[in-house]
C-alpha positions in Angstrom: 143.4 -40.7 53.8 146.0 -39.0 56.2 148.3 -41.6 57.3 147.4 -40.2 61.5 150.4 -37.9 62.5 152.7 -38.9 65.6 152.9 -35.4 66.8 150.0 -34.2 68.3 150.6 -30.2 66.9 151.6 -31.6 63.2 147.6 -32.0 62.4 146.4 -33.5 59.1 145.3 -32.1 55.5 142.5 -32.1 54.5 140.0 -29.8 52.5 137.6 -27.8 53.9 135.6 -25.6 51.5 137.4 -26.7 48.4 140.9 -25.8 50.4 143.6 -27.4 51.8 143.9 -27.1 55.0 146.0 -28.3 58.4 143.3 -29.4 60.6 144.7 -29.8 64.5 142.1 -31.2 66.8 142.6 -29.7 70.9 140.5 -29.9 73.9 139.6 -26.5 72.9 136.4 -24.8 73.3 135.8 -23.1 69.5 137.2 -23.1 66.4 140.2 -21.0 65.5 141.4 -20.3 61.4 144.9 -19.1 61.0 147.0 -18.5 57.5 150.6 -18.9 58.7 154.1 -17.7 56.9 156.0 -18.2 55.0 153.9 -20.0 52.7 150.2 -19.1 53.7 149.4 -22.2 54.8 145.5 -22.2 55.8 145.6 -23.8 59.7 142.6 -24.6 61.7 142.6 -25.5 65.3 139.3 -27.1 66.0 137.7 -29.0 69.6 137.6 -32.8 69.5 133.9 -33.1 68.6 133.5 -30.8 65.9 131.9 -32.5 63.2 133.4 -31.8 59.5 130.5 -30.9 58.4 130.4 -28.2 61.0 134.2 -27.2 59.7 133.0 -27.3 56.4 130.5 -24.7 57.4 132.9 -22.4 58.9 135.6 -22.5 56.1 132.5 -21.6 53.8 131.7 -18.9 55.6 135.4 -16.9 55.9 136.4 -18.8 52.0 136.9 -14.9 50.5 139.0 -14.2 53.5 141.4 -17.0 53.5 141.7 -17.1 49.7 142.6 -13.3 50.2 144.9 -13.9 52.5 146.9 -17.0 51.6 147.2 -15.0 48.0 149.4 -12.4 50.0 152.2 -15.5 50.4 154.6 -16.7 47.8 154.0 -20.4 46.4 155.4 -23.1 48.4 157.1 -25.5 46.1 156.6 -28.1 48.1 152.9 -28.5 48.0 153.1 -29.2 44.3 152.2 -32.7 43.2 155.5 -33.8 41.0 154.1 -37.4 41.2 157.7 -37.9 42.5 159.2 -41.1 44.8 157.5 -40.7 48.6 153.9 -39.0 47.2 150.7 -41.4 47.0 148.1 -42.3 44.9 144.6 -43.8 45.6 143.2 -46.6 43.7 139.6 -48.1 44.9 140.2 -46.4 48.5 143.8 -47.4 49.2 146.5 -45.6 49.5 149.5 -47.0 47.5 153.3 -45.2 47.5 153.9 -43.9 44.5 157.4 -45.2 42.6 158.1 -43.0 39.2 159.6 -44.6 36.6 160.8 -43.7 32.8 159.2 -46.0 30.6 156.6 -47.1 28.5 153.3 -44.9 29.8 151.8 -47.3 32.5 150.5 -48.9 35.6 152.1 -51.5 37.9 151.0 -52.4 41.5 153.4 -54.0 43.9 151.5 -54.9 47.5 151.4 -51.1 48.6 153.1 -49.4 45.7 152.1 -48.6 42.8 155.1 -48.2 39.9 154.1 -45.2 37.6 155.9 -45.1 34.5 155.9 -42.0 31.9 158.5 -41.3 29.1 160.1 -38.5 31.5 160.3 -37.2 34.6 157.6 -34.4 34.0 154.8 -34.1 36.4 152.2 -33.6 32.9 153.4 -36.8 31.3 153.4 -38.7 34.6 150.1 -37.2 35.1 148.7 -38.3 31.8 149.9 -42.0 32.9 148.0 -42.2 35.6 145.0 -40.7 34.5 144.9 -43.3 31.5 145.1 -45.7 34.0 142.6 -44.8 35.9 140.6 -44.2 33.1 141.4 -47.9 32.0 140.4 -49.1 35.8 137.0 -47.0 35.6 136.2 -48.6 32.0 136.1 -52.2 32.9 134.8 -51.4 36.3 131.6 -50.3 35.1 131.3 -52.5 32.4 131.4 -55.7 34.7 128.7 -53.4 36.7 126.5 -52.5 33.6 125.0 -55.8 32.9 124.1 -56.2 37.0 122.6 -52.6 37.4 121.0 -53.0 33.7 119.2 -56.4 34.6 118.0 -55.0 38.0 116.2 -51.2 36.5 115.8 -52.2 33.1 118.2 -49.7 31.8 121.0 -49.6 29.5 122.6 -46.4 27.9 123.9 -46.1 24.2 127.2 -45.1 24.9 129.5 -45.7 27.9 132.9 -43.1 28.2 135.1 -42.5 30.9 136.7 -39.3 30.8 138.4 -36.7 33.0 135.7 -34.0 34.4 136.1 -31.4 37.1 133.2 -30.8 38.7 130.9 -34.1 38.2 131.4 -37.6 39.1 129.0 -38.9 36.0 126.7 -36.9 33.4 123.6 -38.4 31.5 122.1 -37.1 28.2 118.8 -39.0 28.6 118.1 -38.4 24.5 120.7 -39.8 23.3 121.6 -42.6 25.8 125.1 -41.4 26.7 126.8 -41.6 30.1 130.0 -40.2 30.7 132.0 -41.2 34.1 134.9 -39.5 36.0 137.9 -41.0 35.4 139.0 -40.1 39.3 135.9 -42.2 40.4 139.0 -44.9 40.3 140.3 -43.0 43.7 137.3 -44.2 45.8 136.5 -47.3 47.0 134.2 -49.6 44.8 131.0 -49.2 45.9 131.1 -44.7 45.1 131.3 -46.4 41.4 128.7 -48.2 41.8 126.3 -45.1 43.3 127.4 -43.0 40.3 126.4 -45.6 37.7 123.3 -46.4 39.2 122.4 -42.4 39.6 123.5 -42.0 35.6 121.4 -45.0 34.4 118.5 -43.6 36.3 118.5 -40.4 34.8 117.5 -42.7 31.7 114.1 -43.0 33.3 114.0 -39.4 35.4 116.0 -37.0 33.8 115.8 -34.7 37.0 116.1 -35.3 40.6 112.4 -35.5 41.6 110.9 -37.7 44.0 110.3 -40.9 41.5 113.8 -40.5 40.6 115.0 -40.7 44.3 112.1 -43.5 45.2 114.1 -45.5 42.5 117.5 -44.7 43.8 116.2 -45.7 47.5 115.0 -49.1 45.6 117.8 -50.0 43.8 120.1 -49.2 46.5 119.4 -48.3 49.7 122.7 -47.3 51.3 123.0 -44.5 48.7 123.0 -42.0 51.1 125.8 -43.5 52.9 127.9 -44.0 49.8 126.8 -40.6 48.9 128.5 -39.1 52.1 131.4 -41.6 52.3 132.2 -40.1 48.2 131.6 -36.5 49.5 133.2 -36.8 52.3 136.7 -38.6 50.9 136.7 -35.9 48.1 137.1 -32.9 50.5 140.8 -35.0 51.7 142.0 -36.4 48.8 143.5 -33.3 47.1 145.5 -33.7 50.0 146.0 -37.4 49.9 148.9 -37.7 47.7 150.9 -35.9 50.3 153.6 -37.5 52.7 152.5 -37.3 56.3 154.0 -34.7 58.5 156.6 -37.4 60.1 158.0 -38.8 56.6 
């Protein structure tokens, strides 16, 4: 998601351990964490062949310590998201400019841009813009994928909603037939929408996540794991992908 950064030292955000991070990749032999002035920005200096998930590991394991630590340092103004001219959004896996407007709420995508109209300047009515858009984008998403995944396990739920969740990328209440989706599933390229449907609708058949449920899942779609991880994995960044890049 970050654009790859001209100067070698200038690194790229990402999130490791549900924190933003500068990652800076050396011909170093282990792994360094530093929270730097004036802000308490969380830097970690890393060899060439560390895996993230290795990263992920280590940022787990000192979380308490950094979160202590980077709460010693005032605010930085300028990591808040404003949803201003030069930040980004993601739709389906691309990274688009963002261009603010004042306007009637709304979405418009130019080539790389997308123009993000709200009735003021205000990052929470901007905000609520875009998140009805992607809530819109979500919507008829899945419902062109309903009939397809429906036809192929036999299963169709009640109710469909889109809404905004915090912590999972789809729900199921197998009594009642309802399937709610996460609004930022619109961030990620189309396929992670795909997963998440498929997962919900099975959880018609197998409300838990035994082995017929995942026999059905490895059926259905056999890449899942790779989606799985490609979803995973573009989450940890994307809290940081809205960002410019170092150089801009």
């Amino acid at each position: 998601m970050a654009d790859r950064p001209t100067d070698k030292n200038a690194g790229e955000r990402v999130m490791l351990a549900g924190l933003p991070v500068r990652l800076i990749r050396r011909r170093v032999r282990r792994v360094t964490l530093a929270v730097l002035p004036p802000f308490g920005e969380i830097r970690v200096t890393a060899p060439l062949t560390t895996p993230i998930s290795e990263l992920e590991r280590i940022a787990a394991g000192k979380r308490a310590w950094l979160q202590n630590k980077t709460a010693t340092f005032p605010r930085d103004p300028g990591r808040e998201r404003r949803y201003c001219e030069g930040e980004y959004a993601m739709l389906w896996g691309w990274r688009l400019r963002l261009v603010p407007e004042i306007g009637a709420p709304g979405v418009t995508l130019r080539q790389n841009e997308m123009i993000l109209s709200a009735r003021d300047a205000s990052p929470e009515k901007r905000a609520a813009a875009l998140n009805a858009f992607y809530r819109a984008q979500v919507q008829t998403e899945a419902e062109k994928l309903l009939p397809v995944l429906s036809h192929m396990t036999g299963l169709s739920p009640a109710k469909l909603t889109v809404r905004k969740m915090a912590r999972r990328w789809g729900t199921c209440y197998h009594k009642t037939g309802t399937i709610h989706l996460s609004l930022t599933l619109a961030e990620y390229p189309p396929a992670c929408l795909s997963y998440v449907l498929l997962h919900e609708l099975l959880h018609l058949r197998y409300p838990d996540h035994g082995r017929d449920f995942h026999a059905a899942l490895d059926r259905y779609m056999p890449d899942n794991r790779t989606v799985a991880a490609t979803l995973n994995r573009l989450h940890r960044i994307s809290a940081a992908a809205w960002a410019p890049s170092p150089d801009e």
